[in-house]
N, C-alpha and C positions, 0 to 999 in steps of 0.2 A: 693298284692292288685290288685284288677281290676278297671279299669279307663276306662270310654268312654269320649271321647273327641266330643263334638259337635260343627262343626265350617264348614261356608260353603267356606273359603281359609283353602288350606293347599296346602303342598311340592306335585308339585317339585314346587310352584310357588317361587320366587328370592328374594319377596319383600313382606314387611308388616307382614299382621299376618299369614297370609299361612308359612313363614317362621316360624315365632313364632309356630307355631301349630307342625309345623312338628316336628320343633328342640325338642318339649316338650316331643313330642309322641314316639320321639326315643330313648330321655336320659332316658325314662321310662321304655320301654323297654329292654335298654341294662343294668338297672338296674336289671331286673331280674321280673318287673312288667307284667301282663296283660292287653295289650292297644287296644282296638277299636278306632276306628274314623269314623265317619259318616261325609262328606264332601261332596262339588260340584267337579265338574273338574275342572283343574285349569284354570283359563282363566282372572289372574290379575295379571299385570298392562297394556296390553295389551286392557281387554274387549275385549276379542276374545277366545273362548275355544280350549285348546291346538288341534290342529289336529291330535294327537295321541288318542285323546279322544273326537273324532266328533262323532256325532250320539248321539240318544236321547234314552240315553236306562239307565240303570240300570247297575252297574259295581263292582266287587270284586277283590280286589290284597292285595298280602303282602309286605311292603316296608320296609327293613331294619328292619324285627321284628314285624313291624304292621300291623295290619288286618285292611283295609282300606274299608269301602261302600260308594261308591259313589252313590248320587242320579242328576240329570240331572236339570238343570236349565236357565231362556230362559236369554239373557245378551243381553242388548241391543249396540248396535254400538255406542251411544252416550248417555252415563246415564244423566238422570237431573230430577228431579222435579219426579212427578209420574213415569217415566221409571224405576228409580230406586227402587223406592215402589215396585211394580209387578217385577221389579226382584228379590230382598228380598223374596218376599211372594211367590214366583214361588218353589224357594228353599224351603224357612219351609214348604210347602204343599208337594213337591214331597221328601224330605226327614222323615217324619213322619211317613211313614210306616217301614221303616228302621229303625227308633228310637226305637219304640214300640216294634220293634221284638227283642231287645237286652233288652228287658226286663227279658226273658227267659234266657238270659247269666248272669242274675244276680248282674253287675257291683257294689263296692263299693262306688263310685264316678262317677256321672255325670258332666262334664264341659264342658257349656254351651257358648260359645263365640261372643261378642259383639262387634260388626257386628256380624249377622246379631240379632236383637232386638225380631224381627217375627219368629224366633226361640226357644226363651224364654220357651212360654208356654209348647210345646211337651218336651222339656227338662226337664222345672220343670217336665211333667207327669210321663214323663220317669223313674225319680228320687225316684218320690213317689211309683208308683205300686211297685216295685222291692226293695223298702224299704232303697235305697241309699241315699249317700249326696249330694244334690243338690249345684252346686257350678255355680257361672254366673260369669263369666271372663269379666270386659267391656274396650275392648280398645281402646274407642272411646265414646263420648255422641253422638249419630248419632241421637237421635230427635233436641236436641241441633243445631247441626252442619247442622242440613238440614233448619231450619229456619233461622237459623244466617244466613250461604251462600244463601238463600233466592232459594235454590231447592225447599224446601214448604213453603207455605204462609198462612195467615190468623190468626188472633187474636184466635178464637175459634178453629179452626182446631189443633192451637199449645196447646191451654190449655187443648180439650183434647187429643192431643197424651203426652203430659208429666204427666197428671194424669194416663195415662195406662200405661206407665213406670215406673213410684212411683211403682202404683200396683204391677209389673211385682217385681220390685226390693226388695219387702217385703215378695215378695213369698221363695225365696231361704234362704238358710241355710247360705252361705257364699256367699258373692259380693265382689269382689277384683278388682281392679284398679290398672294402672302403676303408678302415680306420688299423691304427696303428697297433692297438690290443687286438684285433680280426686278425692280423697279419698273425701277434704273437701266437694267437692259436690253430691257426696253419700250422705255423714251426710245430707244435705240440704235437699235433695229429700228425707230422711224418711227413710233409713237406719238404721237401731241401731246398736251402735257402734260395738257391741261383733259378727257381722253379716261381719262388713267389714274387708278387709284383703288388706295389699298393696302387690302386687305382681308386680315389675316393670319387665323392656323389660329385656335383658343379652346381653351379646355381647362375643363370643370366643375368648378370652383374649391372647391363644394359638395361632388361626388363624389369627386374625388382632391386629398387637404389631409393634413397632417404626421399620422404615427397615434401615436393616447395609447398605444398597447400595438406588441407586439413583434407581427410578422407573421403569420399562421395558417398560413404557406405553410413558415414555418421548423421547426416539426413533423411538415408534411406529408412533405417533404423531406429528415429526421432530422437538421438543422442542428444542431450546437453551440453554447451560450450565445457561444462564443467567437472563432464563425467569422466571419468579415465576407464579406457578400454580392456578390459585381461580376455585376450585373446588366444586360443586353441583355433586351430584350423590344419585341419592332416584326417588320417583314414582311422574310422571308430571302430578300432577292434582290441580284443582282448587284453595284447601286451600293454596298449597305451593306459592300462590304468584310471579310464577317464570317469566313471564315478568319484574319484575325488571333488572334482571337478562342482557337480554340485553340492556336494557335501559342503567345499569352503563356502561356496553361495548361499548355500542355508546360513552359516554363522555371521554372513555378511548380508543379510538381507537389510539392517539398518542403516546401511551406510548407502545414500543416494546417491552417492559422489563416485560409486565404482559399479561398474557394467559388467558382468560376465557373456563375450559369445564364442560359441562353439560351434566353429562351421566345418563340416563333411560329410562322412554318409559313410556305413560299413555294418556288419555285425549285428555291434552293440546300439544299435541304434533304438533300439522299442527299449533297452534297459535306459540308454538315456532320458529319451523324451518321459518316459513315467517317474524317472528321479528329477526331472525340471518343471513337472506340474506346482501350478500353484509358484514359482520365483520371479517374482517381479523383477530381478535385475540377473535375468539371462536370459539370454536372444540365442536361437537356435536357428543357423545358416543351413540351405546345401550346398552341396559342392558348387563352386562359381566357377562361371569361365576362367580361361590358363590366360586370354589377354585384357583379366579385371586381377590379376593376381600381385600384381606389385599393389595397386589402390587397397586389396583386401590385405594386405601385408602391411601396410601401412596404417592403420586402423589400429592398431595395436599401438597403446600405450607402455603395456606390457603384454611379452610373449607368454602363455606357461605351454611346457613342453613337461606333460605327465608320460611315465615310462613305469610297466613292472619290476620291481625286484626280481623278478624269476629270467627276464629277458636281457638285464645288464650286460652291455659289451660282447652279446649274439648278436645284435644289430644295432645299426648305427642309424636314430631316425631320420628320414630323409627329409622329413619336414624342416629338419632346423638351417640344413643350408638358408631356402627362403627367409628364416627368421633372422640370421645374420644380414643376409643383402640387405633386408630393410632400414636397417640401422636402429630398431629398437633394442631394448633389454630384455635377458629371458628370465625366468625361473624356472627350473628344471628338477625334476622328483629322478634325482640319483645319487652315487656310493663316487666322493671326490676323488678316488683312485681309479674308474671309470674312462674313458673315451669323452663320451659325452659329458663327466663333470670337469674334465680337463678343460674343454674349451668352454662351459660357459660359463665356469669360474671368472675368465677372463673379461667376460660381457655380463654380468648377472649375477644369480644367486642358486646355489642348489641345495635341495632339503632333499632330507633321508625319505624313502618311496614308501610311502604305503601312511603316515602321518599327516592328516588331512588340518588340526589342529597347527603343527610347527608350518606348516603351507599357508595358513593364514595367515599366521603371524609377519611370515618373511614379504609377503604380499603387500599388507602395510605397512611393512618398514621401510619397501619399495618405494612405495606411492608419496610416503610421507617427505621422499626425500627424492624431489626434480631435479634437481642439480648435478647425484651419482646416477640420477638416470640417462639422463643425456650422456655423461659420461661412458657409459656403459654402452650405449647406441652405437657414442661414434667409435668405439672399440669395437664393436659387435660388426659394424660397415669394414672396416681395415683389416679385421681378419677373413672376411671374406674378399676385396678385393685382392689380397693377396693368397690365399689360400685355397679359392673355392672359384675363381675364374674359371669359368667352361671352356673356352677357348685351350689354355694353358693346359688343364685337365689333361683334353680328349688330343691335344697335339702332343703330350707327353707318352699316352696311350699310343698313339700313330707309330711314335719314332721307338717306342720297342717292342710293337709288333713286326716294323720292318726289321729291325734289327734281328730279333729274333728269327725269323724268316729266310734272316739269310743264312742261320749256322742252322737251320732244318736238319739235311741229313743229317745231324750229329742228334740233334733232339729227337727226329722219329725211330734214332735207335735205339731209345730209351726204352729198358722190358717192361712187358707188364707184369706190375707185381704179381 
């Protein structure tokens, strides 16, 4: 089968969907698939384009099996509010010509990836000329998430960018989402059912799994046999809430016995490091290599997974797959009727988001108690081998794109709304 992938992240970026994108586009590949990908340079979670790939040009390579085209796009130093719009739309505009011309390659399957939304339309085009299945991957409600965090504003502005989304979303053949409450708001938006598909994150079950030894990272870091770890590690931006973060570490500076570290890179990063000045028990990481990722997952005594109130069940963080494989416990700053307090109810504990104070608390009621913690671990390991398998994931993806592919005609007769 031939698949083009449309996504403006993809690998080598570390984090988010750039990873998702890559990992897809490879397993595809090395299945014996035909993969394009049309994508930006990578320049996330930084907001900075790699320096390997400076310059405003136009770019072709094969990566592990895939034919990759990059199109060029402006990033601003400080995304917010309309910065972020024109860098969206920078992208769909200078990648479009690039789409179009893989119309000629013929592809079975177009998918379409959300972020970026301003992408959509050329995808759908793409999909139709060349008589493919249009497929729109969304892993994120990013009109959603930009009024809620209040990046865009206005009564009317918002009603109509989510009527153009509806629109957008009744265009494609198949819309697929990571979690179960994303699905339910497809339905909401005007979806029909037999159109939506879940397609959740994966996580290399192989690469990050419970470690027979103590972490390599707890020497590097001059850790005490007897410190317990509260580990954050994922991309520092706005929704993750993560001034919490030192806030509990100020209330727990007297306790020797517990480590705060915070390893990533994004955004919010000059607000962190000025809120960690001066805290003796918080270690600030960057982003680590993807094959030190199970050792730095394991490091973690405990996980905490902060999330805004404003962003609840618009996204589904991609970080906690990771936190599951490893087999530790999480704590998680969210609403138990949630996506995300669903599952780590199961493995962990979750406080109400924005309460820095009950987040203390629940931390060491954690620590104090080893025994529901290991518990909690090897819960946290079992619902990922069964749930979060990448193999199982991306072969359940496979088998209803072909399927889908095969009643085509019937699906590109679908009108646009």
């Amino acid at each position: 089968m031939k698949v083009l992938i449309y996504s403006a992240n993809y690998a080598p970026e570390p984090t988010g969907i750039g990873k998702y994108s890559g990992e897809m586009a490879e397993w595809l590949a090395a299945k014996g698939h035909e993969v394009r990908v049309v994508a930006a340079p990578p320049y996330y979670p930084q907001w900075s384009v790699d320096p390997r790939y400076a310059g405003w040009r136009y770019r072709r390579e094969n990566m592990h099996g895939v034919d990759v085209w990059r199109a060029p796009l402006w990033v601003p130093s400080r995304p917010g509010g309309i910065k972020r719009v024109v860098h969206l739309l920078s992208f769909a505009l200078t990648s479009a010509p690039l789409m179009l011309r893989q119309v000629f390659w013929a592809p079975d399957v177009v998918l379409t990836i959300a972020p970026a939304l301003a992408c959509a339309p050329v995808g759908w085009l793409t999909a139709r000329l060349c008589g493919a299945q249009a497929w729109l991957h969304v892993q994120d409600f990013e009109v959603d998430v930009a009024f809620q965090m209040n990046l865009l504003k206005g009564r009317r502005s918002r009603a109509l960018a989510q009527w153009a989304e509806s629109r957008l979303f009744k265009m494609f053949d198949k819309v697929s989402t990571i979690s179960n409450k994303m699905v339910d708001k497809l339905l909401k938006k005007g979806v029909t059912s037999d159109a939506v598909e879940l397609f959740p994150n994966w996580v290399d079950i192989t690469g990050v799994r419970p470690l027979s030894a103590a972490s390599t990272y707890r020497d590097e870091l001059g850790l005490l046999p007897d410190q317990k770890v509260i580990l954050f590690s994922g991309t520092w931006g706005a929704k993750q809430d993560l001034l919490q973060i030192p806030a509990v570490a100020q209330q727990l500076q007297h306790r020797q016995d517990i480590v705060f570290v915070i390893c990533g890179d994004g955004v919010m990063r000059p607000q962190i490091e000025a809120a960690c000045v001066g805290l003796p028990n918080v270690r600030l990481l960057p982003l680590q290599p993807l094959e030190r990722l199970g050792d730095l997952l394991g490091l973690a005594d405990l996980h905490l997974l902060t999330q805004s109130a404003d962003a609840e069940d618009l996204v589904l963080p991609s970080k906690l797959t990771g936190m599951l494989a490893s087999g530790k416990p999480i704590v998680a700053t969210c609403r138990p009727d949630t996506e995300m307090g669903q599952v780590v109810s199961r493995c962990g504990k979750i406080v109400a988001p924005g309460n820095a104070q009950a987040l203390t608390d629940v931390i060491l009621q954690c620590v104090a108690d080893p025994v529901q913690m290991t518990e909690w671990g090897a819960q946290a390991r079992a619902y990922a081998e069964h749930s979060l398998a990448k193999d199982s994931i991306l072969l359940r993806w496979l088998f209803a794109a072909e399927q889908a592919t095969v009643t085509l005609p019937v699906a590109a007769k679908r009108e646009t709304p």
